[in-house]
C-alpha positions in Angstrom: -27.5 -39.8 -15.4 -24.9 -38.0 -17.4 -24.4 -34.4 -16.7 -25.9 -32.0 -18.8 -24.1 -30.3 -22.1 -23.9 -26.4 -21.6 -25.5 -25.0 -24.4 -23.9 -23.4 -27.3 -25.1 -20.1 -26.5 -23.4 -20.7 -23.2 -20.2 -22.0 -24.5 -20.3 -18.8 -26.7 -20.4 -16.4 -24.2 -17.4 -18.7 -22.2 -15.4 -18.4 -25.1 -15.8 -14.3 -25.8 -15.6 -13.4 -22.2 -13.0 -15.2 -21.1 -11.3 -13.6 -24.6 -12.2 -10.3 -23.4 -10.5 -10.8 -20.3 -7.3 -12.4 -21.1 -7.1 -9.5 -23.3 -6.8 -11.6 -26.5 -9.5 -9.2 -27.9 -8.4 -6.0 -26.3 -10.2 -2.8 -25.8 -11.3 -1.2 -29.0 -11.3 -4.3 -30.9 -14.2 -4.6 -33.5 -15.9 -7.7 -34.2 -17.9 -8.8 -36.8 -21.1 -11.3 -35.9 -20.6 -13.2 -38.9 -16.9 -13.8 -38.3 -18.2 -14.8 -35.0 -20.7 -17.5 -36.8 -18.1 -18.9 -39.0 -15.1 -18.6 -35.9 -17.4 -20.5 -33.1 -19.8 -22.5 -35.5 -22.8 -21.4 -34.5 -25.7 -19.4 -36.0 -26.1 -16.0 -35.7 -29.1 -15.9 -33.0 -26.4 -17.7 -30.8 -23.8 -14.9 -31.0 -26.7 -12.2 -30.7 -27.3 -13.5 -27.6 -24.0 -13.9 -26.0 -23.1 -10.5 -27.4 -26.6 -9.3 -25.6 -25.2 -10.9 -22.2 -21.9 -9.3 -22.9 -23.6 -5.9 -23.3 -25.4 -6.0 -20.5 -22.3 -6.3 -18.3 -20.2 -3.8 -19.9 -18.1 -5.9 -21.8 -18.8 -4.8 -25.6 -21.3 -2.2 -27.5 -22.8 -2.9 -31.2 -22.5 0.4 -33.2 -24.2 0.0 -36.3 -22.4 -0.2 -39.4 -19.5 -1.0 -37.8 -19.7 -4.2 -35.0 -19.1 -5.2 -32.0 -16.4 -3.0 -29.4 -14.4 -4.2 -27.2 -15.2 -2.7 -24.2 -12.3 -1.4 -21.7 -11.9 -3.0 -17.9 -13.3 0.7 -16.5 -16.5 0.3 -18.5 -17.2 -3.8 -17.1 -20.1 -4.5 -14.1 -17.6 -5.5 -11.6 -20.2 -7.4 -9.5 -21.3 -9.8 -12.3 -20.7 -13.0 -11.4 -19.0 -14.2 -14.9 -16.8 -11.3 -14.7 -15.7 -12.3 -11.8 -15.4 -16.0 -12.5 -13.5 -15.7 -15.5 -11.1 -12.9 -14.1 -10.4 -15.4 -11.4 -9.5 -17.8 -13.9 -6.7 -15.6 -15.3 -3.6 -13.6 -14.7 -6.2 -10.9 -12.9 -6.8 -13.2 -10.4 -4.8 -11.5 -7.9 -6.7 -8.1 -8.5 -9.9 -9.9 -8.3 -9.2 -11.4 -5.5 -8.2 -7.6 -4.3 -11.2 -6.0 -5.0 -13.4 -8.4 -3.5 -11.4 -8.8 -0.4 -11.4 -4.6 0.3 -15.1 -5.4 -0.1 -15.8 -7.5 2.4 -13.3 -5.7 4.4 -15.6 -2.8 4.1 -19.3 -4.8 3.9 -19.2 -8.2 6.8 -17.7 -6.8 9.7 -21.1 -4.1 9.3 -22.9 -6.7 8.3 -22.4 -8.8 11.3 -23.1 -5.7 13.3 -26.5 -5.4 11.8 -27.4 -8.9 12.0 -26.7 -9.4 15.4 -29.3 -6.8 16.0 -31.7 -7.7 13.2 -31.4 -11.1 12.4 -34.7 -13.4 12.9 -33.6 -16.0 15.6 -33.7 -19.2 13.3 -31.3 -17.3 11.1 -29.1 -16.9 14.2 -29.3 -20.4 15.3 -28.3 -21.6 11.8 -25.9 -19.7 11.5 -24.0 -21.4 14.7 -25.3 -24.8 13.7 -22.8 -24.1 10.5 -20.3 -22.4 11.9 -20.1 -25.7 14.1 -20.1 -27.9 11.4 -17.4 -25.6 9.6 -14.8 -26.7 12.8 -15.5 -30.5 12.5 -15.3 -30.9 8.6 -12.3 -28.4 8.6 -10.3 -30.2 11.1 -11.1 -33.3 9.3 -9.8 -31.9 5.9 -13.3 -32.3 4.2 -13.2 -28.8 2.1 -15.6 -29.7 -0.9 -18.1 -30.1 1.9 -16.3 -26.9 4.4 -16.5 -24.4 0.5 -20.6 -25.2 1.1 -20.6 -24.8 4.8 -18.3 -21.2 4.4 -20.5 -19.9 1.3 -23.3 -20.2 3.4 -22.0 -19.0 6.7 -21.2 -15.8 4.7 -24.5 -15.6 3.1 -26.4 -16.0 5.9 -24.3 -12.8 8.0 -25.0 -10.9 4.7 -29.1 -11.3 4.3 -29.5 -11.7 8.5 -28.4 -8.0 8.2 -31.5 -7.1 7.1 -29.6 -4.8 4.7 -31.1 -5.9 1.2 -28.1 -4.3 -0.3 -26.1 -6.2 1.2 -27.2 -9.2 0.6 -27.0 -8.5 -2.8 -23.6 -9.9 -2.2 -24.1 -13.1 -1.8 -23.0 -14.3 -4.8 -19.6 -12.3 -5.2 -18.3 -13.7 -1.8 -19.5 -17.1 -3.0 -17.2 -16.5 -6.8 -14.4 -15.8 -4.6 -14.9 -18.5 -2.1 -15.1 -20.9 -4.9 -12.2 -19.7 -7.0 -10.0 -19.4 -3.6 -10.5 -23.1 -3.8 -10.5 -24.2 -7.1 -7.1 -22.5 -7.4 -5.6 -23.9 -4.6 -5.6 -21.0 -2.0 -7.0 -22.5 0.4 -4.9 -24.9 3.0 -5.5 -28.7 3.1 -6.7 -28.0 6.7 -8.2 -24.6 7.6 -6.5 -23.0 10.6 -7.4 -23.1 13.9 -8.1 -19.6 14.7 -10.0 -18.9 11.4 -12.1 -21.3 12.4 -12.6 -19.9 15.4 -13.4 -16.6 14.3 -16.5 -17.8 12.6 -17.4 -19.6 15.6 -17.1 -16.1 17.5 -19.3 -14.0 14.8 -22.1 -16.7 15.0 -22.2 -17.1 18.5 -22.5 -12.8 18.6 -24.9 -13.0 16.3 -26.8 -15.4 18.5 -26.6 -13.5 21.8 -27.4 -10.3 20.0 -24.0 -8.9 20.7 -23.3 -6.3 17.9 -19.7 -4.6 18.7 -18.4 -8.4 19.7 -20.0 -9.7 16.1 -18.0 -6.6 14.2 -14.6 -7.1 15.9 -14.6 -10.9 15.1 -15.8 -10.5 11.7 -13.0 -8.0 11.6 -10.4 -10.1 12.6 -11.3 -12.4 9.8 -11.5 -10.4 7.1 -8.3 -8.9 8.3 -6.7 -12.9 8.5 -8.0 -13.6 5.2 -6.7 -9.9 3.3 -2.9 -11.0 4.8 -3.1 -14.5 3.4 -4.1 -13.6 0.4 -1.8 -10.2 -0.1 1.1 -12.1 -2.3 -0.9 -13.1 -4.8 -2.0 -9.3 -5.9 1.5 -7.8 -5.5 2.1 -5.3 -8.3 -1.4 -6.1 -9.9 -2.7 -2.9 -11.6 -5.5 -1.7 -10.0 -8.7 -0.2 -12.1 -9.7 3.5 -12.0 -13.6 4.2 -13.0 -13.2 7.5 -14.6 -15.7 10.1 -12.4 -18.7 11.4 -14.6 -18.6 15.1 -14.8 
């Protein structure tokens, strides 16, 4: 079978977002939609709808009589998935990568609190099942296969919380787990102790052991924030001016 052609609505919204966020159409710019038709090659219910995506996450506003704004950084959805994708694909990785890191910092080591308290046993036994898997496939340098196992270690601490807020997150720690590897931060062979660390949430989780579940979770988090650290020296961080 061959693989399936993203649309052209799709490739619209690639093109303008990952635009936005390079800054080659900065904050203020105004764009017109039929430049847009005649620019991409499409027809103008194509752009309407990649400028309504774009709208919905904060990324432009359409003021009549004028066009489309360039929205600035403060005023973008940081949790959409796309925003995070394509900021990961740029030179805001690092602060990306930042961000999400000081949330999980903040979020899994509460979350694996929570589940090992709340969690519905077949969650809990899964969750070890993977965590085991996670140790044979790293050690054998399988990481295509080790990115699924980790995305849904994470997402299964997350939604066995019983937090729905939480779990919420799911696919923000899955963007960063993904761009970690595409990007080549990840090593050729996870290390020992990080796998081990997953081993020691799940098997927390499992015996219902809450405070053991947070420290480990912890030291994770903590491992992964001081591996990752170079990469967002001297990135600007972004301040969400405070409604009055």
């Amino acid at each position: 079978m061959t693989s399936r052609q993203p649309s052209l609505h799709h490739q619209a919204l690639e093109i303008l977002g990952r635009r936005i966020v390079t800054g080659d159409l900065p904050a203020g710019h105004v764009m017109l939609a039929e430049s847009l038709e005649a620019e991409l090659k499409v027809s103008r219910s194509v752009v309407r709808e990649a400028v309504r995506v774009l709208q919905s996450i904060g990324m432009v506003e359409s003021i009549k009589r004028v066009g489309i704004r360039v929205l600035p950084p403060q005023a973008w959805n940081p949790f959409d998935a796309n925003i995070i994708r394509w900021r990961m694909d740029s030179d805001a990785r690092g602060a990306q990568l930042r961000a999400l890191a000081e949330l999980r910092s903040a979020v899994e080591p509460v979350a694996s609190e929570l589940a090992a308290q709340n969690a519905p046993f077949p969650m809990r036994r899964e969750l070890l099942q993977v965590a085991e898997e996670m140790v044979r496939v790293g050690r054998q340098g399988k990481m295509e296969r080790f990115l699924e196992l980790d995305t849904r270690f994470h997402a299964l601490v997350l939604s066995g919380s019983g937090n729905e807020m939480f779990a919420t997150l799911i696919g923000q720690v899955a963007e960063t787990l993904a761009g970690r590897t595409t990007h080549g931060l990840m090593p050729a062979h996870p290390k020992e102790e990080a796998l081990q660390w997953h081993l020691d949430v799940a098997r927390a989780i499992l015996d219902g052991k809450a405070t053991a579940a947070r420290r480990a979770s912890a030291k994770m988090i903590n491992e992964t924030i001081e591996d990752l650290s170079p990469e967002w020296a001297g990135q600007p961080r972004v301040f969400v001016p405070v409604k009055p």
